[in-house]
N, C-alpha and C positions, 0 to 999 in steps of 0.2 A: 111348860113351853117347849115347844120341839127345837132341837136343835140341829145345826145341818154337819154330820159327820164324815170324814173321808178317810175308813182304812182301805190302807196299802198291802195284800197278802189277801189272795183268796184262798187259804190251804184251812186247815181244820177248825183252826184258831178263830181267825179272819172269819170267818164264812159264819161260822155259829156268834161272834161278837156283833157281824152285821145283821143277824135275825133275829138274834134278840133284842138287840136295841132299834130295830124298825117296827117290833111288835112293843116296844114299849114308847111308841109314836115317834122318833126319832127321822128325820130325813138322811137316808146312810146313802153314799154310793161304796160301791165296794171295788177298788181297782185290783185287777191280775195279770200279772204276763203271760204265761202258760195259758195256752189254747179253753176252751169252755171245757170243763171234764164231764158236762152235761148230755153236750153234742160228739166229741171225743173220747170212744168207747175203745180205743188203742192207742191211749194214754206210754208213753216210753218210760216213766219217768219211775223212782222206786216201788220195789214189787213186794216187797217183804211186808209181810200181814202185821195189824196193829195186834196187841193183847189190850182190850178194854177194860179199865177193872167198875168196881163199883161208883168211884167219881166220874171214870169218864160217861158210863151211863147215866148218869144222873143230869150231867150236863146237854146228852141227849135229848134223855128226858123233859129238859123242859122247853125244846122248840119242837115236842112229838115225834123225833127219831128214833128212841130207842128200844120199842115193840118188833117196826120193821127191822131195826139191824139185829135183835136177837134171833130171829124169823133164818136168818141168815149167816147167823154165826155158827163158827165151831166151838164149843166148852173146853177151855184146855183146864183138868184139874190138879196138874202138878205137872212135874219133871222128871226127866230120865238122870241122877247123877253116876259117870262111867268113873271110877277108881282107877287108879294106875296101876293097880293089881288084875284088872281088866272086869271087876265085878262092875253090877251095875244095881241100882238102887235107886225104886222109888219115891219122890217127896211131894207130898200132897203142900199144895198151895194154901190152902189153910184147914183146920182140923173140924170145920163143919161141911160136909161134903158137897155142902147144897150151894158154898161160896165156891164159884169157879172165875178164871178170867175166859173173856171172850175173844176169840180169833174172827178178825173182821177182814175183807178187802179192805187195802188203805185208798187206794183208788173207787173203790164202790163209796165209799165212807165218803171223800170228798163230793165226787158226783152229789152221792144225796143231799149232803148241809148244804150243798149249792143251792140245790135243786129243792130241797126242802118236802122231801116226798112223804108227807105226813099223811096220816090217815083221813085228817080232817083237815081243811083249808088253814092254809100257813101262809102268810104274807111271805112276800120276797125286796130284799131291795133291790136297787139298781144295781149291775154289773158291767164292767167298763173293761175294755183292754186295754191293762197298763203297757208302755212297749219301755219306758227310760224314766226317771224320776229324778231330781237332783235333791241333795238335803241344805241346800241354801236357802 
């Protein structure tokens, strides 16, 4: 039986808990404060890139984002460590080389789970502008 949901938070979380639980028949509205990051392509708000590892893809993965975000990632496969003696040194992020983490926009990232820009049709739920909320 479907039941009628209402998260509060349209940011990474939020956005992917509302698509997959309206793809698994669920009646969601999804409320947000912050402008549509759909239609709002000069978003002000954090600019620092996500590192995606293997869960967060996988979480992608199962409302069909995470083909397009690799499409568009950068591979980071380790680190720069700089010593106090001034050397510097590389450390691989893990020892099979083919495991890297991913450098995504964190703003493209939102846009999409909004937006749900799958390769094949993806339901959307509702989306509302939250402006105030109370928790009484």
């Amino acid at each position: 039986m479907a039941s009628r949901i209402v998260i509060v938070g349209g940011g990474l979380t939020g956005a992917l808990a509302a698509v997959r639980l309206h793809d698994a028949g669920h009646l969601v509205s999804l409320y947000e404060r912050r402008d549509d990051l759909r239609r709002d392509h000069e978003h002000q708000g954090r600019s620092i890139n996500l590192a995606l590892s293997t869960r967060g893809l996988d979480a992608l993965d199962r409302v069909g984002l995470s083909q397009v975000l690799r499409e568009q990632a950068i591979p980071m496969r380790g680190r720069m460590l700089h010593g106090r003696d001034r050397s510097v040194t590389f450390q691989r992020y893990s020892a099979d080389p083919r495991n890297v983490l991913l450098s995504v926009s964190r703003d493209g990232l939102n846009a999409s789970t909004s937006n749900c820009e799958a390769p094949m049709p993806c339901s959307k739920p509702a989306v509302r502008r939250c402006v105030d909320h109370s928790t009484s």
